[in-house]
C-alpha positions in Angstrom: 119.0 118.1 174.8 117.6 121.3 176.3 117.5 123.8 179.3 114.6 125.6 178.9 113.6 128.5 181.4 110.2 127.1 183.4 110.2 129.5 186.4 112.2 132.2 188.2 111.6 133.8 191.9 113.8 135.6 194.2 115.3 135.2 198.0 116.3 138.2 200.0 119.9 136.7 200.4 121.8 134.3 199.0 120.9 130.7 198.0 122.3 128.6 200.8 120.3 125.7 200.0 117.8 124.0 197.9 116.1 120.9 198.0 113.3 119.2 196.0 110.3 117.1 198.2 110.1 113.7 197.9 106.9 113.6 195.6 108.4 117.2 193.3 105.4 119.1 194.7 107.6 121.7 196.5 110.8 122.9 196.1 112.5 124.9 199.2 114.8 127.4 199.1 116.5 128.3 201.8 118.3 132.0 202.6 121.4 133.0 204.1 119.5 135.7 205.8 117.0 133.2 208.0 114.0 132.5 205.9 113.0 129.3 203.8 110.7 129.8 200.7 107.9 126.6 199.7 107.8 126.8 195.9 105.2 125.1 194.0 107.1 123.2 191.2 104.3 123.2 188.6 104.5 126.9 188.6 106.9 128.9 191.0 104.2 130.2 193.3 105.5 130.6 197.0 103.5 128.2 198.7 104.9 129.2 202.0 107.1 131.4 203.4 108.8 130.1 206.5 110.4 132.2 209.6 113.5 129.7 209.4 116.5 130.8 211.9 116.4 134.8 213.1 119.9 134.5 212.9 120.2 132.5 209.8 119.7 129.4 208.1 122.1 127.0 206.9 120.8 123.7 205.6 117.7 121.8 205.3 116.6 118.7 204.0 113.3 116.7 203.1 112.5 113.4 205.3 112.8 110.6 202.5 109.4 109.8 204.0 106.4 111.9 204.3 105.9 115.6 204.2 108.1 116.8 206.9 111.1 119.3 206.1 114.0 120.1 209.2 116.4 123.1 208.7 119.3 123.9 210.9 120.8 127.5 211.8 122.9 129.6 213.7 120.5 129.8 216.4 122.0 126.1 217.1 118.8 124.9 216.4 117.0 121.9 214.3 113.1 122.5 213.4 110.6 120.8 212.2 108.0 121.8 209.6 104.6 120.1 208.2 105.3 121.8 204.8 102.2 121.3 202.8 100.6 123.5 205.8 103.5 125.8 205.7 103.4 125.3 209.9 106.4 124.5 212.5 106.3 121.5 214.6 109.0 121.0 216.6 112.6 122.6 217.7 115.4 120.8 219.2 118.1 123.4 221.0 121.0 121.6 220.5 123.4 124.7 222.3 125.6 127.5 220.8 127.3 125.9 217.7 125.6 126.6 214.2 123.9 123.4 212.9 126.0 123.0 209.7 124.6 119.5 208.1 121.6 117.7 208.4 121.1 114.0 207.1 117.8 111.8 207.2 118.4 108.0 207.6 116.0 104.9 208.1 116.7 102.5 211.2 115.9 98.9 211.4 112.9 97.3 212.8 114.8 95.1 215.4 118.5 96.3 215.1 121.5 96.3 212.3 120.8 92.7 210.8 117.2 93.2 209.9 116.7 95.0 206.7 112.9 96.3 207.0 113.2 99.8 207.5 111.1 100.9 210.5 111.2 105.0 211.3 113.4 108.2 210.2 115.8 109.6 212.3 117.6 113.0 211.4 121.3 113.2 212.4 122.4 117.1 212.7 126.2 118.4 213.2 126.6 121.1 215.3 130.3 122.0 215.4 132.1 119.0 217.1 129.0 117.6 218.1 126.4 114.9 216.6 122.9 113.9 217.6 120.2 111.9 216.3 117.0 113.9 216.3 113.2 111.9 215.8 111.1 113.8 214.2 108.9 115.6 216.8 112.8 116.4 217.6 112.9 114.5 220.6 116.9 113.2 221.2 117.3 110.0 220.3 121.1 110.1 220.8 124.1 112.4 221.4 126.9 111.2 220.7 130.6 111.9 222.1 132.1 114.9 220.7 134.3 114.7 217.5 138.0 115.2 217.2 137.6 118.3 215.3 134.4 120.5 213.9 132.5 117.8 211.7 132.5 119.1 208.4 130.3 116.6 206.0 127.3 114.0 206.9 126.3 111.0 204.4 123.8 109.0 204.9 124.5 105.3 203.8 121.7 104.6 200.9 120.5 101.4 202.0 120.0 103.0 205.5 121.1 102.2 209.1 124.1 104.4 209.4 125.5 107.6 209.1 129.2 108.8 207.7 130.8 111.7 209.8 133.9 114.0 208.4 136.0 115.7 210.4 139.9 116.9 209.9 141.2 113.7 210.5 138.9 111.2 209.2 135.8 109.8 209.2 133.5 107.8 211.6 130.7 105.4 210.1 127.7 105.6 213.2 125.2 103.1 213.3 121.8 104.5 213.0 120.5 101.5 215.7 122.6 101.2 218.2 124.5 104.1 217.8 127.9 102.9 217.9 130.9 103.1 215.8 130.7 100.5 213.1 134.1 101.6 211.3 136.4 104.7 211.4 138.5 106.1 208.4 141.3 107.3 209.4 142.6 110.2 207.1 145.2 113.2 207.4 143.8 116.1 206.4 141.0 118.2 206.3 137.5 116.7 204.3 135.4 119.0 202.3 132.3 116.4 201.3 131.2 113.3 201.6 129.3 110.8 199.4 127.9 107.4 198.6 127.8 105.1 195.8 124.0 104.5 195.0 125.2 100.5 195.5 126.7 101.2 199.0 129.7 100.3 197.8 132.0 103.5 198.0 132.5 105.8 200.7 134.1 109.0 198.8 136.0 112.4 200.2 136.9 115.4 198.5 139.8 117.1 200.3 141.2 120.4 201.1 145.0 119.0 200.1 143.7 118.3 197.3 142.6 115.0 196.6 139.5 112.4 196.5 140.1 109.5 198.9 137.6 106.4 198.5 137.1 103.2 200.3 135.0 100.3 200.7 134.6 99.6 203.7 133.2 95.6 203.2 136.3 94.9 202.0 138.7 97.8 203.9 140.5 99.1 200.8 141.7 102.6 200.3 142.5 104.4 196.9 143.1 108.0 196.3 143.7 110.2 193.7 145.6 113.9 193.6 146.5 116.4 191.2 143.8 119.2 191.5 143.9 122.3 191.1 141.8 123.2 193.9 140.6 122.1 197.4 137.4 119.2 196.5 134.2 120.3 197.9 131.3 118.7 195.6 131.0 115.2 194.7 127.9 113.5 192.7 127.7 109.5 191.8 125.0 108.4 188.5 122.7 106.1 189.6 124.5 103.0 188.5 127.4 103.7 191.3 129.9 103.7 187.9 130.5 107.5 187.2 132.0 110.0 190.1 131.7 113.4 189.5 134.0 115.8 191.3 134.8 119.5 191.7 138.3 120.9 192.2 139.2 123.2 189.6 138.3 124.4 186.0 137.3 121.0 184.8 134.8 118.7 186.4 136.5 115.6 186.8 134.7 112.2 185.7 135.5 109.0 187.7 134.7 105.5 186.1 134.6 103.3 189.6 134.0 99.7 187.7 135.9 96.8 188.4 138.4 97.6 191.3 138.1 101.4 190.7 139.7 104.6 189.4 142.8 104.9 191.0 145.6 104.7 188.1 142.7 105.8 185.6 142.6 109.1 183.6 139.2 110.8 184.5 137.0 112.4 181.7 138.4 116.2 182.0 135.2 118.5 181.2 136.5 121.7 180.8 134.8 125.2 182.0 135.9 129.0 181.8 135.9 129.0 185.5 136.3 127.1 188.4 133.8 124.6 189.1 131.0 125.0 191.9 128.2 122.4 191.8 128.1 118.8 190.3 125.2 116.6 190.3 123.9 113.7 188.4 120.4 113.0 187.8 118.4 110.5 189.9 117.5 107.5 187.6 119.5 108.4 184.1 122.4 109.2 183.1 122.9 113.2 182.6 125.8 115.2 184.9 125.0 119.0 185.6 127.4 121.2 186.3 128.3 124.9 187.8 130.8 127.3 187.4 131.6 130.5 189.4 130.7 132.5 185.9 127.2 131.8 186.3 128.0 129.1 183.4 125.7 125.9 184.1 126.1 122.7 181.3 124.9 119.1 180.7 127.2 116.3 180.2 126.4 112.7 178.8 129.4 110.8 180.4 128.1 107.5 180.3 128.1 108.5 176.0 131.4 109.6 175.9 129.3 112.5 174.6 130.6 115.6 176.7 128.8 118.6 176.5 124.6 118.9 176.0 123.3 122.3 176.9 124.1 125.4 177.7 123.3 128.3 180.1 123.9 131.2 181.6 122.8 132.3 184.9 123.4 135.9 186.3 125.4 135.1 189.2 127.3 131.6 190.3 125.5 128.7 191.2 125.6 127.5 195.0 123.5 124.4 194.4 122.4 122.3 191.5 119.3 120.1 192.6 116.9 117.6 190.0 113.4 117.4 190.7 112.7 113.3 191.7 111.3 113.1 187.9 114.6 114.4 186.6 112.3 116.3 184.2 113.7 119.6 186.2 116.8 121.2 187.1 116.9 123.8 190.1 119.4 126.3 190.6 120.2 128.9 193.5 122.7 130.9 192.8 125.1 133.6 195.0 122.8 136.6 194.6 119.6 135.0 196.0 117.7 133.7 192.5 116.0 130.5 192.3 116.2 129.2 188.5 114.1 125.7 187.6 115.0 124.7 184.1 113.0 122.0 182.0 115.2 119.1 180.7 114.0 118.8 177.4 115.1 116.3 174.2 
C-alpha cells in the first residue's frame, strides 16, 4: 500500500477544516482567517473561493444530500452556499457566540417511527446554545440552553436525532419533534463525539482522560482510562467493530464485538509524537493517522497488520478526511497546506 502525492494548494491560515462533497467533486478547505477554498478533486484547481466569516471560520460541513455546503464562524453565523456555483444562499444570525459545530441530519416523513427519510436539517452549536437550521436557514427549532458550552455534535447515522456534549454529559435531541430522547449523564468535560456506523455505540473522548461508551437501546455504560492525554478524535471502520482513538503517542485500537472493549487490551500503534487526527476509511478497512511531527501512516487493524505507509508532511495535521471513493486521503495541516494523497496498492 501507498501514499502517493496527487495535488498540493495553500490557505492563507491555518487548516481549520476540511471536508469532501458527497459525490468527491470538491473538496473545501476552510481557514482560520475567514475564507473557504472549493477544490476540484481531479486536479487541485480552486474552483471557488468563498468570503466565509470576516471574523473567521470555524467549521463547515457538506449536506449528505445535494450540493449545498453551511459553514459556521465567529460572526455567530450559519451560511449557506450552492457550491458548484461558488454563490451564498442564505445566513442565519444566531447572536454573539462563535458557531463551533455543525451537524446535518435527515428527519422523518411523519415523525420518529417512520423510517423514510423526508428533508435535511442542520443542527449548529453556538456556545451553550442549539438550533436546528433548514436549509434556506430558516429556524426550525431552538432549543433551551445547555448546562455548559456544547462542546461536540453527532449525528445518529440512521438519522432522526442529534447527540449534544457538554461538561456534564450528553443529550440525545430528536431531529422530529425536538425533544429529549435520552440524556447521558457524565462527570467531566467531553472532547468528541461519535457513532458506530450500526447505531449501536454512542462514544466520548474525555479531557480526564478517558473514552466512555454506551448503548443507549439497552442503557449500558463502559469506559476505559489510562491515557496519556486528554481524548479529542475518535474514528469507527465501517463494520461498527474497530474504535480508533487519540490520546497520546499511540493511537489506540478498540475491538467493540460482542459486549465491547471494556476489560480488553486495545491494539497500541505507536508514533514519535502525540497523536492528532484518526480516521478510518468509508467502506474498507484502512485507519489513517496524524501526529503533531507532521508524521501521517496507514494501519490495517482489521489484519492485525499494523503499519502500511508512510509520510511526512511539513507541519502537523489538523484533519485527516477520505474522499467518498476512499481512493484519496486529504490533509490540512497547522500552517495552512492542503495535501490529497492517492491510496494506492
Amino acid at each position: 500500500m501507498q501514499l502517493t502525492k496527487h495535488w498540493a494548494a495553500s490557505l492563507d491560515d491555518y487548516a481549520i477544516d476540511l471536508a469532501w462533497s458527497p459525490d468527491g467533486r470538491l473538496l473545501a478547505a476552510a481557514s482560520a482567517a475567514g475564507p473557504v477554498s472549493l477544490f476540484a478533486g481531479a486536479d487541485g484547481a480552486r474552483a471557488h473561493l468563498l468570503p466565509g466569516h470576516a471574523n473567521g471560520t470555524n467549521c463547515l460541513a457538506w449536506a449528505p444530500a445535494g450540493t449545498h455546503l453551511a459553514t459556521g464562524g465567529q460572526d455567530g453565523a450559519v451560511k449557506f452556499w450552492d457550491a458548484p456555483a461558488g454563490q451564498h444562499t442564505a445566513t442565519a444570525a444566531l447572536g454573539s457566540s462563535w458557531i463551533d459545530h455543525l451537524a446535518w441530519t435527515a428527519t422523518t416523513a411523519s415523525g420518529a417511527q417512520s423510517s423514510t427519510l423526508n428533508s435535511q436539517l442542520l443542527f449548529a452549536a453556538a456556545g451553550r446554545g442549539l438550533f436546528a437550521l433548514r436549509p434556506d436557514a430558516s429556524v426550525a427549532h431552538t432549543f433551551k440552553p445547555a448546562p455548559k458550552t456544547i462542546t461536540a455534535l453527532a449525528a445518529i447515522p440512521s438519522g432522526g436525532a442529534v447527540a449534544a456534549a457538554h461538561f456534564g454529559g450528553v443529550v440525545l435531541w430528536d431531529a422530529d419533534d425536538f425533544v429529549a430522547q435520552k440524556e447521558f449523564p457524565y462527570g467531566n468535560g467531553i472532547q468528541g463525539l461519535v457513532w458506530s456506523p450500526d447505531n449501536k455505540w454512542l462514544v466520548s473522548g474525555n479531557q480526564d482522560p478517558s473514552v466512555h461508551l454506551w448503548i443507549p437501546e439497552q442503557d449500558i455504560e463502559l469506559h476505559m482510562s489510562g491515557y496519556e492525554t486528554k481524548v479529542k478524535f475518535l474514528s469507527f471502520d465501517c463494520g461498527s467493530r474497530w474504535l480508533a482513538t487519540s490520546g497520546g503517542r499511540d493511537a489506540c485500537v478498540w475491538d467493540c464485538t460482542g459486549a465491547g472493549p471494556e476489560g480488553r487490551e486495545p491494539a497500541m500503534l505507536p508514533h514519535d509524537a502525540p497523536v492528532c487526527a484518526v480516521q478510518f476509511q468509508h467502506t474498507h478497512g484502512l485507519l489513517a493517522t496524524g501526529a503533531q511531527d507532521g508524521t501521517v501512516q496507514l494501519w490495517s487493524p482489521e489484519r492485525r497488520q499494523p503499519l502500511r505507509a508512510t509520510v511526512k508532511m511539513p507541519a502537523a495535521a489538523t484533519k485527516l478526511v477520505w474522499s467518498p471513493d476512499d481512493r484519496q486521503l486529504a490533509i490540512g495541516t497547522e500552517k495552512g497546506h492542503v495535501f490529497v494523497l492517492k491510496c494506492e496498492a
